[in-house]
C-alpha positions as CSV (number, residue, x, y, z in Angstrom):
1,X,0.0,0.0,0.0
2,X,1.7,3.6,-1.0
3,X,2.1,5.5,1.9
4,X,0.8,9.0,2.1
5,X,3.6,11.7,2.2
6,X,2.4,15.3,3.0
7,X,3.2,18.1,0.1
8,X,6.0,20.9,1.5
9,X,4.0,24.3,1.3
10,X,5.8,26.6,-1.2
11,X,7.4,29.9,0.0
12,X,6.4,32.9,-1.1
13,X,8.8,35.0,-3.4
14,X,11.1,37.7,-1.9
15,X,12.2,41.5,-3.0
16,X,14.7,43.1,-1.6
17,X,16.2,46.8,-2.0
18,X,19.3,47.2,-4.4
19,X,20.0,50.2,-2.6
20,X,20.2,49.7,1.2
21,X,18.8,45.5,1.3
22,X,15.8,46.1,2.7
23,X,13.2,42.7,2.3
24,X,9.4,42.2,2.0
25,X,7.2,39.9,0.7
26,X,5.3,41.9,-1.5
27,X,6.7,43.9,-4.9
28,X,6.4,47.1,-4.1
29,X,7.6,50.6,-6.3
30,X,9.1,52.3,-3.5
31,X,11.9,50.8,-0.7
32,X,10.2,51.1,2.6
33,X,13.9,51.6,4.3
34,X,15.2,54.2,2.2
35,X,12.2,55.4,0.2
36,X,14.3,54.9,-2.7
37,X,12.0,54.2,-6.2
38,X,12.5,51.4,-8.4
39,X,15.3,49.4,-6.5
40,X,12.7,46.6,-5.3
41,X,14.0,43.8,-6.9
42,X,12.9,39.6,-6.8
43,X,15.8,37.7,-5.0
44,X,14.3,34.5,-4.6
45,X,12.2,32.8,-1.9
46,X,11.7,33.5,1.7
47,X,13.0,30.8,3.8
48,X,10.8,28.9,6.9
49,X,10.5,30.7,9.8
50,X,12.3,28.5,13.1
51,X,9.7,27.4,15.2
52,X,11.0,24.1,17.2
53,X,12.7,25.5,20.3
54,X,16.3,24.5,20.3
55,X,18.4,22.8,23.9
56,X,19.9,26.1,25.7
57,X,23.4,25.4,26.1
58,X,23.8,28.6,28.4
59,X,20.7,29.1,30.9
60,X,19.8,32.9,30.8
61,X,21.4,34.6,34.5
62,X,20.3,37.8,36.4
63,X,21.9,40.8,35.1
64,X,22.9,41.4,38.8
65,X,25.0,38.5,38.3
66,X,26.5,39.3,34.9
67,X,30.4,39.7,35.1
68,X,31.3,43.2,33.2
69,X,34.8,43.6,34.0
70,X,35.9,42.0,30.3
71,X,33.9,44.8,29.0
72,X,35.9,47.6,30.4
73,X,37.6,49.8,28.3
74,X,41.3,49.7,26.9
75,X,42.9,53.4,25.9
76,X,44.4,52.8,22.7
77,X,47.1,55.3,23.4
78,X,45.4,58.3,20.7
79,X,44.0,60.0,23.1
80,X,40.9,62.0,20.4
81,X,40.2,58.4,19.4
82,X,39.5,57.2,23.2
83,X,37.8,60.5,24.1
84,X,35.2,59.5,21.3
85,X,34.7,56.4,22.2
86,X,34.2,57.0,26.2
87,X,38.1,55.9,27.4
88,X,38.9,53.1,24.8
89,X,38.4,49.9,23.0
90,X,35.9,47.8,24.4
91,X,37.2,43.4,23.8
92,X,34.3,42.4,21.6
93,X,33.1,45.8,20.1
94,X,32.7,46.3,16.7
95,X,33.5,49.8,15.3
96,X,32.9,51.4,11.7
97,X,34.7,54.1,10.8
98,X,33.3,56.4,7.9
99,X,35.0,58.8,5.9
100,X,36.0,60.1,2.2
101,X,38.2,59.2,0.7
102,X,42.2,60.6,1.1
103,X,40.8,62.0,4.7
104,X,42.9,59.8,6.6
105,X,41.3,56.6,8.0
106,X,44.1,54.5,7.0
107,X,46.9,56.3,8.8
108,X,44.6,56.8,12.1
109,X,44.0,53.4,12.3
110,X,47.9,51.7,11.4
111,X,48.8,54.0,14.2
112,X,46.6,52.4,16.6
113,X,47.4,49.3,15.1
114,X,50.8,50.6,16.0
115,X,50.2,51.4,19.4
116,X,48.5,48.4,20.4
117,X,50.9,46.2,19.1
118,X,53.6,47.8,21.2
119,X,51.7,47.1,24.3
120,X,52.3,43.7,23.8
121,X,48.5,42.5,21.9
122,X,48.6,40.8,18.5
123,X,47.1,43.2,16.2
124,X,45.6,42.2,12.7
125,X,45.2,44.2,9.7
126,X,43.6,42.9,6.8
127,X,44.5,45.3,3.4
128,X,41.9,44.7,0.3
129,X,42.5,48.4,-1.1
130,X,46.3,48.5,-0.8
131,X,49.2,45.8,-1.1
132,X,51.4,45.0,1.4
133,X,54.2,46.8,0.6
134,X,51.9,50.0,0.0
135,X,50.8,49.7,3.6
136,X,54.4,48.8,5.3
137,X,55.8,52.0,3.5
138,X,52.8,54.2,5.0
139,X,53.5,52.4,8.4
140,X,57.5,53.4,8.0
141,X,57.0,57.5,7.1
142,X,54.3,57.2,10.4
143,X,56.9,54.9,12.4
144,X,54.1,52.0,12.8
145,X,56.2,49.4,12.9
146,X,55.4,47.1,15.8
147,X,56.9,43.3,15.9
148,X,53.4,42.1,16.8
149,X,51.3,43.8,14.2
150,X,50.6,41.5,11.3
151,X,50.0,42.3,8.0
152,X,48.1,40.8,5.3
153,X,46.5,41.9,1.7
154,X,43.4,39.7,1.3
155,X,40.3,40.1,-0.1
156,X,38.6,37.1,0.4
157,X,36.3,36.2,3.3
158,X,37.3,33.1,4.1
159,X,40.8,33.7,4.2
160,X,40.5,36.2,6.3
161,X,38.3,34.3,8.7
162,X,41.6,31.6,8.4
163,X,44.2,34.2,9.4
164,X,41.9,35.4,12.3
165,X,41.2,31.7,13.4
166,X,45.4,31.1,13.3
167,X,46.3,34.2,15.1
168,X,43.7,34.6,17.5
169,X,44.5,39.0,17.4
170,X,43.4,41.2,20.1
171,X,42.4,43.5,17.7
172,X,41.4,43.2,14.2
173,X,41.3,46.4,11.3
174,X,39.5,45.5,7.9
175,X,40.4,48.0,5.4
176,X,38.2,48.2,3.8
177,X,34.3,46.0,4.7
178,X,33.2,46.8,1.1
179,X,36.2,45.3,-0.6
180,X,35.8,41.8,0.8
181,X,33.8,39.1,-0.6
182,X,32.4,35.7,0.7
183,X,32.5,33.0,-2.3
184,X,29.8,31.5,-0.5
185,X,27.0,34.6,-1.3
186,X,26.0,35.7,-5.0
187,X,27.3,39.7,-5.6
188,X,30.0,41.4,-6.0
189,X,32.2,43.2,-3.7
190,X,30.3,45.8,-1.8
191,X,26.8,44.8,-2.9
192,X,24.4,44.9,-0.6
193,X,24.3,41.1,-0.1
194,X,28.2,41.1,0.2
195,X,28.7,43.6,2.6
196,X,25.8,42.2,4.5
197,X,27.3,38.3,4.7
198,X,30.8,40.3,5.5
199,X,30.0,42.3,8.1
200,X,28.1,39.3,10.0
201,X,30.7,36.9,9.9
202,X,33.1,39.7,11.1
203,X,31.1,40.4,14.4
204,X,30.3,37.2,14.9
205,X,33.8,36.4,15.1
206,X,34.4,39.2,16.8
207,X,31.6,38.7,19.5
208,X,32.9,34.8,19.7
209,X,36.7,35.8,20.4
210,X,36.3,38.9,22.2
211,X,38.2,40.6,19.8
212,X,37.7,44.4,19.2
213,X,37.0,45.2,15.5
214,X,37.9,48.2,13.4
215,X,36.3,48.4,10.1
216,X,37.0,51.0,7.6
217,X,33.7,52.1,5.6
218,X,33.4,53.9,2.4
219,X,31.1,56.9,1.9
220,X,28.6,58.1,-1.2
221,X,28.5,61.2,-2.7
222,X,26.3,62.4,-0.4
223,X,28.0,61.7,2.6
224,X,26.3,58.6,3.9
225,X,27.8,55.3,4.2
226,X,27.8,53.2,1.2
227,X,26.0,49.8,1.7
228,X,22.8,48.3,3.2
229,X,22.1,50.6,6.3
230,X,21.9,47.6,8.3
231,X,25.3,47.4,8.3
232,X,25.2,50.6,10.8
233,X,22.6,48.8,13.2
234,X,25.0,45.8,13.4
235,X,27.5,47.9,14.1
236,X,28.3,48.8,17.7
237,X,29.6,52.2,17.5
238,X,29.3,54.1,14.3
239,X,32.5,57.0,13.8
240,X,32.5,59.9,10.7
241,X,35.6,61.1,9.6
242,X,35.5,64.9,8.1
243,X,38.0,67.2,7.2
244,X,38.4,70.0,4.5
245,X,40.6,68.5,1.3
246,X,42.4,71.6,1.7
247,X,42.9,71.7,6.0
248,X,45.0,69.5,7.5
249,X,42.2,69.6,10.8
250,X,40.3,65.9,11.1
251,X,37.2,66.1,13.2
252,X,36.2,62.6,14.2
253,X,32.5,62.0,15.7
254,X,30.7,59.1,17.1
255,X,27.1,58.7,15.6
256,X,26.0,55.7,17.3
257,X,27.7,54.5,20.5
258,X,26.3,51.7,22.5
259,X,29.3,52.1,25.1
260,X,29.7,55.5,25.4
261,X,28.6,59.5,24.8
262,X,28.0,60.6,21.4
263,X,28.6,64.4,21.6
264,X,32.2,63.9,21.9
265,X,34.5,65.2,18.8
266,X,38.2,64.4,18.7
267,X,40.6,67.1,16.8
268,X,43.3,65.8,14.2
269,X,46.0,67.3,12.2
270,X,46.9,65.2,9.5
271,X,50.6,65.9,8.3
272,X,53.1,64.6,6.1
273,X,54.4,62.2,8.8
274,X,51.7,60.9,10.3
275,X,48.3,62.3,12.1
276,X,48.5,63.6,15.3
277,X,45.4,64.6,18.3
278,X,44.7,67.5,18.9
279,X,44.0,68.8,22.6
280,X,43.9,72.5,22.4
281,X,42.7,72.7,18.5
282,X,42.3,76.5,18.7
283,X,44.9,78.4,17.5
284,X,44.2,76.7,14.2
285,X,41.3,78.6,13.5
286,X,42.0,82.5,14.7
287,X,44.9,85.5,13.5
288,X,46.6,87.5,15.8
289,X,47.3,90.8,14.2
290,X,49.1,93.6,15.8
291,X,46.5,96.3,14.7
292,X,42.8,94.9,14.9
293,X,41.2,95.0,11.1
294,X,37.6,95.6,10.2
295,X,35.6,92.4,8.9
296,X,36.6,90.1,11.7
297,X,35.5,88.8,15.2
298,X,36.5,86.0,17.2
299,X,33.3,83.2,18.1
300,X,33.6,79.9,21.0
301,X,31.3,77.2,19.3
302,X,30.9,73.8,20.8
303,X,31.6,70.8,18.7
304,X,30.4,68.2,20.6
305,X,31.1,69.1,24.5
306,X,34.1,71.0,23.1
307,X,34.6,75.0,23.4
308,X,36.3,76.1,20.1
309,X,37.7,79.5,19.3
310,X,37.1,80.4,15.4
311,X,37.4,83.4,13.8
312,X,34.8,84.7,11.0
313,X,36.4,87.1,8.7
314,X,34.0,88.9,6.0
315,X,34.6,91.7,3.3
316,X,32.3,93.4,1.3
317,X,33.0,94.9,-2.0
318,X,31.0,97.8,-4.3
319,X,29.3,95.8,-7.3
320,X,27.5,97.1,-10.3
321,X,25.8,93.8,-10.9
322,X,22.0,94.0,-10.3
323,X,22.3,90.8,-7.7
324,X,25.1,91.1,-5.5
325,X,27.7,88.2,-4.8
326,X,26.8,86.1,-1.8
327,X,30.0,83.7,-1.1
328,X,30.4,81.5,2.2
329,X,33.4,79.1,3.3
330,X,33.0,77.5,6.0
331,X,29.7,78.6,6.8
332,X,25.8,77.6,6.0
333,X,25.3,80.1,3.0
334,X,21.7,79.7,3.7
335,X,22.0,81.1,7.6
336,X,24.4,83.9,6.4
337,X,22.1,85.2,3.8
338,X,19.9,85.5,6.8
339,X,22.2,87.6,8.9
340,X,22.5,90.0,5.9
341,X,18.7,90.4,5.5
342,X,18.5,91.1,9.2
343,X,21.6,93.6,9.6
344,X,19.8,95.4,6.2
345,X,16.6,95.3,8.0
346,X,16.8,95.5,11.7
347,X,20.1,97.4,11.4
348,X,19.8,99.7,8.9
349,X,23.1,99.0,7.2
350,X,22.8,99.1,3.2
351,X,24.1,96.1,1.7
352,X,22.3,95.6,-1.7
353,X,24.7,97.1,-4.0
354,X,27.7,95.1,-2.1
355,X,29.1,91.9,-2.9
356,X,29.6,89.6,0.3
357,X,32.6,87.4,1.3
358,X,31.9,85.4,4.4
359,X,34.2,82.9,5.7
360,X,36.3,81.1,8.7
361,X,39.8,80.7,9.4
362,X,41.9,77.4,9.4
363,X,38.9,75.8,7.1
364,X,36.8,74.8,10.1
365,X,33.3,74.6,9.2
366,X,30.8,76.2,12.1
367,X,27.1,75.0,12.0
368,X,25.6,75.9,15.4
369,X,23.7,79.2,15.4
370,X,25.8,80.3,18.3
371,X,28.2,81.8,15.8
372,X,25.5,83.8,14.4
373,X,26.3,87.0,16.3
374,X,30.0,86.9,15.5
375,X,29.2,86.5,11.9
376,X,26.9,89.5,12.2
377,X,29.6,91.9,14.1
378,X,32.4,90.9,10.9
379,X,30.0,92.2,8.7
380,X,28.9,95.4,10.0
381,X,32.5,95.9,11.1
382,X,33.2,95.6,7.5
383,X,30.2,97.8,6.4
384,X,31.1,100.7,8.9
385,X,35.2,100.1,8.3
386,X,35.8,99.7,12.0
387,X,37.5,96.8,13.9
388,X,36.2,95.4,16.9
389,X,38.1,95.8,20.0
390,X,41.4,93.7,20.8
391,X,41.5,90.5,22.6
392,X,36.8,90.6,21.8
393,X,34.6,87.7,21.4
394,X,31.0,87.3,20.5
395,X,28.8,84.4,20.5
396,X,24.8,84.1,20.3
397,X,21.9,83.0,18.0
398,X,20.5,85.7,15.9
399,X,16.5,85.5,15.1
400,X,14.8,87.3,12.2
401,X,13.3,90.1,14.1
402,X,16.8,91.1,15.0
403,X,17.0,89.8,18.5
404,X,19.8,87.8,20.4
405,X,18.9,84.5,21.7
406,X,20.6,82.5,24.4
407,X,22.8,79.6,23.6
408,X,24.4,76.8,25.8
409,X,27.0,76.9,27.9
410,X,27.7,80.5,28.2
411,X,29.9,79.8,31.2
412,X,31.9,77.0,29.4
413,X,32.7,79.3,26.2
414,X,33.6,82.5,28.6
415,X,36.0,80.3,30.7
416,X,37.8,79.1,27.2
417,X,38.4,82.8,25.7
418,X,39.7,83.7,29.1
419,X,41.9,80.7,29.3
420,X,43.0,82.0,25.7
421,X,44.1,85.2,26.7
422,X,40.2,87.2,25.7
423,X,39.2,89.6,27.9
424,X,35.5,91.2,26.5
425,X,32.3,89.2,25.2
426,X,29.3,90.1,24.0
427,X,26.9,87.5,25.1
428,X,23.1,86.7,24.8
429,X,21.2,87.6,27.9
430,X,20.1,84.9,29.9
431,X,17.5,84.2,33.0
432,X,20.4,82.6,34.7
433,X,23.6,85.0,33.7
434,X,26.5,84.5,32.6
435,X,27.6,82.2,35.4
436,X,30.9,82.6,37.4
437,X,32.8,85.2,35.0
438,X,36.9,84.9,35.3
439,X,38.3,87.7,37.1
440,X,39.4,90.7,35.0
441,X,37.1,89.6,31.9
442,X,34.2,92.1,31.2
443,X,30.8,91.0,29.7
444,X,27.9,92.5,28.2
445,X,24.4,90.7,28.0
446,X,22.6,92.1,24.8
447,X,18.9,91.6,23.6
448,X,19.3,92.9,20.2
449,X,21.5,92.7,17.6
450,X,21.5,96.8,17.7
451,X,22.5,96.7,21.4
452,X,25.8,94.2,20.6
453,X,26.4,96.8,17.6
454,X,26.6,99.5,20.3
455,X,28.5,97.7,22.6
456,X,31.2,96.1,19.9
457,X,31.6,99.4,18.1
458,X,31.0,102.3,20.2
459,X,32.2,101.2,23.6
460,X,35.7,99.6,22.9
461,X,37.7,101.6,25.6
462,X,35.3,101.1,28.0
């Protein structure tokens, strides 16, 4: 008698985004993840979904209970790079480190590699951009040379996974995720799928070893990083690498951190032998002249939890074009065509037949609208031909009726230009003050931009 066998249900088809791998069930025209049109594509079939519980191996414990002492952090001897991360390298954690391209991942991370190795931990690095002898000369202009920092150029997933299995590293760099390739996924290198299957066989490696985990990421042209964005959510801590082609300043920020603060920015200046932190970043971005010039005035912004001194120059020019020139560098263009409608209309200065020249010192790009007020003061110095007065800074939001708003940390940015050598501020007026003013510096809390006008211009011997 033929036995009866039961018929296997079919799976349903599966679509997944070409542009950052997210998967439904359903063709739809626009990506759900990344909202992305016409990147849903047919992959295949969904697979079972695991039902039948499985024997625990390891019973789950009270967190009370729960030895963290092997999760403590480890300085990696740059100190920007641990003041980022909280105080270190944490065994186990896996970091991605984001940048453009010629900004200077490569060197930051051999000289960790570098400094790790000379503590006495085996230390990894796995090359797929560069050969071997690319990276050894980079490591000898930077003196990276360490006798337990292995080297190898491999792009292949497996391989890679050998080395790591043979040498058992303390710390392992991948430079770069989207250049390896398993032979066991369909793709190429740094497709979605690819970077997906790399990047979970990394951490779980990682994870299983309690190996800390450097991977270098690339970027698009629009700044984000290239691959499936679930490749950030795997991710422990997320860093971005910016810096001005033209600057030698690195600004390192942590976007996600599981283990530590994310408003923390480490300072770098990348030179020709090597890249070095920066702990007092300042005198990068501010002149010292011996007469003081029209068109300038020295801000504190805070990147991060950071007080920075920067110093907005601006010069305006006589144009017989119907639309003057509005130029920025280093500044939102957007915001500073602002503070020239509000100085033309709240402050009566004439600037529509003038071209406009706006920019920072150093190359430092300032975002926060705390700088607002010194960008105001440089122009109208320049307007009026009259320099602000020596050793002056200026710091508060600007609004569109023409008054000054209060920003954070007055205190913080007062106690840095007096630990700089500044003696005078004009500052938003606040509820709460100014807080606890350094002896022999002078401030003024203004409402208006017309009363900082008054104060930065007609009261500089006071």
């Amino acid at each position: 008698m033929a036995t009866k066998t039961s018929a296997r249900p079919k799976s349903a088809p599966s679509y997944r985004c070409a542009e950052c791998g997210w998967t439904t069930v359903k063709w739809v025209g626009r990506c759900g993840e990344c909202q992305a049109w016409g990147t849903v594509e047919e992959t295949g079939h969904v697979a079972a979904r695991t039902t039948a519980a499985a024997t625990v191996a390891e019973p789950a414990r009270p967190i009370a209970q729960i030895d963290a002492s092997a999760a403590s952090y480890r300085p990696t001897g740059v100190g920007e790079l641990d003041r980022v991360l909280g105080g270190g390298l944490v065994p186990g954690a896996v970091i991605l480190l984001a940048g453009e391209p010629g900004v200077g991942k490569s060197t930051l991370l051999l000289d960790v590699a570098a400094r790790t190795a000379r503590g006495g931990a085996k230390v990894l690095y796995v090359t797929g951009e560069e050969s071997a002898a690319q990276v050894k000369m980079r490591a000898e202009r930077i003196h990276a040379i360490a006798d337990t920092l292995f080297l190898t150029a491999e792009t292949d997933l497996g391989i890679a996974l050998g080395q790591i299995e043979k040498l058992d590293p303390a710390l392992l760099i991948v430079d770069s995720v989207q250049t390896l390739a398993s032979g066991e996924v369909e793709g190429t290198a740094g497709g979605v799928t690819q970077v997906r299957e790399v990047a979970a066989s990394l951490i779980n490696a990682a994870k299983k070893r309690n190996m800390a985990t450097l991977l270098v990421g690339h970027v698009t042209k629009e700044g984000s990083i290239a691959g499936p964005r679930l490749l950030e959510h795997l991710v422990d801590v997320v860093c971005q690498f910016d810096g001005e082609r033209h600057s030698r300043l690195r600004l390192l920020r942590a976007v996600k951190n599981r283990y530590g603060p994310t408003d923390e920015v480490g300072c770098f200046d990348l030179t020709e032998s090597g890249i070095e932190g920066l702990a007092d970043p300042s005198g990068l971005f501010v002149t010292r002249t011996k007469e003081p010039v029209s068109g300038t005035c020295i801000t504190v912004t805070l990147e991060g939890r950071r007080p920075l001194v920067a110093e907005v120059q601006s010069l305006l020019a006589k144009t017989t074009n119907a639309q003057p020139r509005r130029a920025t560098s280093g500044l939102d263009s957007s915001r500073t065509a602002m503070i020239l409608a509000v100085l033309q209309s709240r402050a009566n200065l004439d600037l529509s037949s003038l071209d406009s020249y706006v920019a920072t010192v150093g190359g430092v790009r300032l975002s926060e609208p705390a700088t607002d007020l010194a960008t105001a003061l440089a122009i109208a110095g320049s307007r009026l031909d009259r320099p602000l007065p020596p050793n002056f800074i200026a710091f508060g939001e600007v609004g569109l009726a023409g008054e000054v708003r209060p920003v954070p940390e007055i205190g913080r940015r007062i106690t840095e230009a007096e630990r700089l050598g500044f003696k005078y501020a004009v500052v938003p007026a606040s509820p709460n003050g100014p807080g606890n003013v350094p002896e022999g510096f002078r401030v003024w809390q203004v409402s208006t931009l017309h009363e900082a006008m008054e104060v930065a211009f007609n009261q500089r011997n006071r």
